[in-house]
N, C-alpha and C positions, 0 to 999 in steps of 0.2 A: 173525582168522586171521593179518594180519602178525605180530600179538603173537608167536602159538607161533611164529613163524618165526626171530621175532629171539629169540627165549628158547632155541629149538634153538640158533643159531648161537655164541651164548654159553656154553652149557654145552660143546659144541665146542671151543671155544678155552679155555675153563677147564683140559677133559680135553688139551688138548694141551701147557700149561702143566706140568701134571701127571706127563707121561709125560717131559716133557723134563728134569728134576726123578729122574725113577726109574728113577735106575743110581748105584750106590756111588762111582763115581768122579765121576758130576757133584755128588752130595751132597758130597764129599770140599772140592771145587773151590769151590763155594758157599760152603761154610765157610770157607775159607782167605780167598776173596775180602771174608767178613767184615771179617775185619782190614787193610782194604786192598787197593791195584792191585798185581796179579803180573805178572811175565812169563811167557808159556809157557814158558822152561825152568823159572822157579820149578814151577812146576802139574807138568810131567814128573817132575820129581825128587819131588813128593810123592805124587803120582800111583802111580809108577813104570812107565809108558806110554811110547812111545817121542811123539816131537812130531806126527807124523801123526795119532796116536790120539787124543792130548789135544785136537788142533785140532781135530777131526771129535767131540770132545764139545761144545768152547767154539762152534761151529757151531750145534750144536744151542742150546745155551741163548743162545744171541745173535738166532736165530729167532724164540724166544718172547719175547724181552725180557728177560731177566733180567739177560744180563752185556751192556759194551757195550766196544769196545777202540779201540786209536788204536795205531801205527806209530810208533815211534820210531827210525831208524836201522833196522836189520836187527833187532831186536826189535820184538814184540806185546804191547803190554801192555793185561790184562783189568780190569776192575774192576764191581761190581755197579752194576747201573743202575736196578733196583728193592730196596733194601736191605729194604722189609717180607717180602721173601722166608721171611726168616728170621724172621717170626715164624708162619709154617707149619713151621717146625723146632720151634719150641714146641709148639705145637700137637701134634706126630706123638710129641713126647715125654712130654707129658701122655694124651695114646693108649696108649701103650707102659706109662705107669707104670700108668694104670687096668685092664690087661688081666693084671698080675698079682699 
Protein backbone atom coordinates (compact mmCIF):
# COMPACT_ATOMS: atom_id res chain seq x y z
CA UNK A 1 0.00 0.00 0.00
CA UNK A 2 3.07 2.47 0.73
CA UNK A 3 4.20 1.62 -2.68
CA UNK A 4 0.91 3.25 -4.63
CA UNK A 5 1.50 6.03 -2.34
CA UNK A 6 4.90 6.91 -3.26
CA UNK A 7 4.23 5.97 -6.94
CA UNK A 8 1.17 8.54 -6.76
CA UNK A 9 3.47 11.12 -5.21
CA UNK A 10 5.84 10.73 -7.93
CA UNK A 11 3.91 10.89 -10.95
CA UNK A 12 2.63 14.13 -9.03
CA UNK A 13 5.72 15.81 -9.20
CA UNK A 14 6.51 14.45 -12.61
CA UNK A 15 3.06 16.28 -13.74
CA UNK A 16 4.07 19.38 -12.08
CA UNK A 17 7.44 19.41 -13.67
CA UNK A 18 5.47 19.07 -16.75
CA UNK A 19 3.08 21.97 -16.46
CA UNK A 20 5.83 24.13 -15.34
CA UNK A 21 7.46 23.49 -18.71
CA UNK A 22 3.88 24.25 -20.63
CA UNK A 23 3.78 27.88 -21.76
CA UNK A 24 5.59 29.14 -24.79
CA UNK A 25 7.47 31.52 -23.08
CA UNK A 26 8.91 29.28 -20.49
CA UNK A 27 9.92 26.87 -23.40
CA UNK A 28 11.34 30.08 -25.10
CA UNK A 29 13.38 30.67 -21.73
CA UNK A 30 14.59 26.89 -21.50
CA UNK A 31 15.95 27.18 -24.77
CA UNK A 32 17.95 30.21 -24.49
CA UNK A 33 19.17 29.14 -21.06
CA UNK A 34 20.54 26.20 -23.18
CA UNK A 35 23.25 28.28 -24.35
CA UNK A 36 24.10 29.56 -21.15
CA UNK A 37 23.38 32.09 -17.74
CA UNK A 38 20.92 35.11 -18.75
CA UNK A 39 19.96 37.97 -17.03
CA UNK A 40 16.40 38.73 -16.71
CA UNK A 41 16.62 41.52 -18.86
CA UNK A 42 18.38 39.16 -21.44
CA UNK A 43 14.89 36.65 -21.11
CA UNK A 44 12.56 40.03 -21.33
CA UNK A 45 13.98 41.32 -24.36
CA UNK A 46 13.43 37.73 -25.86
CA UNK A 47 10.61 37.05 -24.22
CA UNK A 48 9.23 40.35 -25.02
CA UNK A 49 7.35 40.30 -21.37
CA UNK A 50 7.81 43.18 -19.22
CA UNK A 51 10.42 41.93 -15.94
CA UNK A 52 7.42 41.22 -13.68
CA UNK A 53 6.04 38.65 -16.01
CA UNK A 54 9.35 37.00 -16.98
CA UNK A 55 10.12 36.71 -13.18
CA UNK A 56 6.82 35.12 -12.21
CA UNK A 57 7.66 32.55 -15.19
CA UNK A 58 11.49 32.06 -13.94
CA UNK A 59 9.50 31.48 -10.41
CA UNK A 60 7.80 28.86 -11.70
CA UNK A 61 10.50 26.90 -13.16
CA UNK A 62 12.97 27.46 -10.15
CA UNK A 63 10.03 25.61 -8.22
CA UNK A 64 10.46 22.69 -9.95
CA UNK A 65 13.97 22.61 -10.37
CA UNK A 66 14.72 23.29 -13.55
CA UNK A 67 16.55 26.95 -13.54
CA UNK A 68 18.49 28.03 -10.56
CA UNK A 69 19.69 31.94 -10.20
CA UNK A 70 22.13 33.88 -8.06
CA UNK A 71 22.15 37.92 -7.62
CA UNK A 72 24.57 39.77 -8.92
CA UNK A 73 24.55 43.49 -8.11
CA UNK A 74 21.00 44.60 -9.09
CA UNK A 75 20.92 41.84 -11.61
CA UNK A 76 19.51 38.10 -11.69
CA UNK A 77 21.12 35.84 -13.40
CA UNK A 78 19.35 32.46 -14.41
CA UNK A 79 20.92 29.49 -15.66
CA UNK A 80 19.70 25.77 -16.12
CA UNK A 81 20.09 23.62 -13.19
CA UNK A 82 19.00 20.45 -14.67
CA UNK A 83 20.49 20.67 -18.41
CA UNK A 84 18.61 16.88 -19.37
CA UNK A 85 15.74 19.08 -19.55
CA UNK A 86 16.41 19.47 -22.89
CA UNK A 87 16.43 16.30 -23.79
CA UNK A 88 12.46 16.29 -23.28
CA UNK A 89 12.64 18.91 -26.05
CA UNK A 90 13.88 16.04 -28.23
CA UNK A 91 11.67 13.92 -27.20
CA UNK A 92 8.36 16.37 -27.99
CA UNK A 93 10.11 16.93 -31.35
CA UNK A 94 10.45 13.49 -32.50
CA UNK A 95 6.34 13.45 -31.19
CA UNK A 96 5.81 16.33 -33.46
CA UNK A 97 7.74 14.68 -36.54
CA UNK A 98 5.92 11.19 -35.89
CA UNK A 99 2.31 12.71 -36.02
CA UNK A 100 2.81 14.06 -39.49
Amino acid sequence: MKQDIVTQQQFEERANVVKAMAHPSRLMMIDELSRGERCVCDLRDLVGADISTVSKHLTVLKKVGIVEDEKRGKNVYYRLKVPCVLNFFQCIESVLAASK
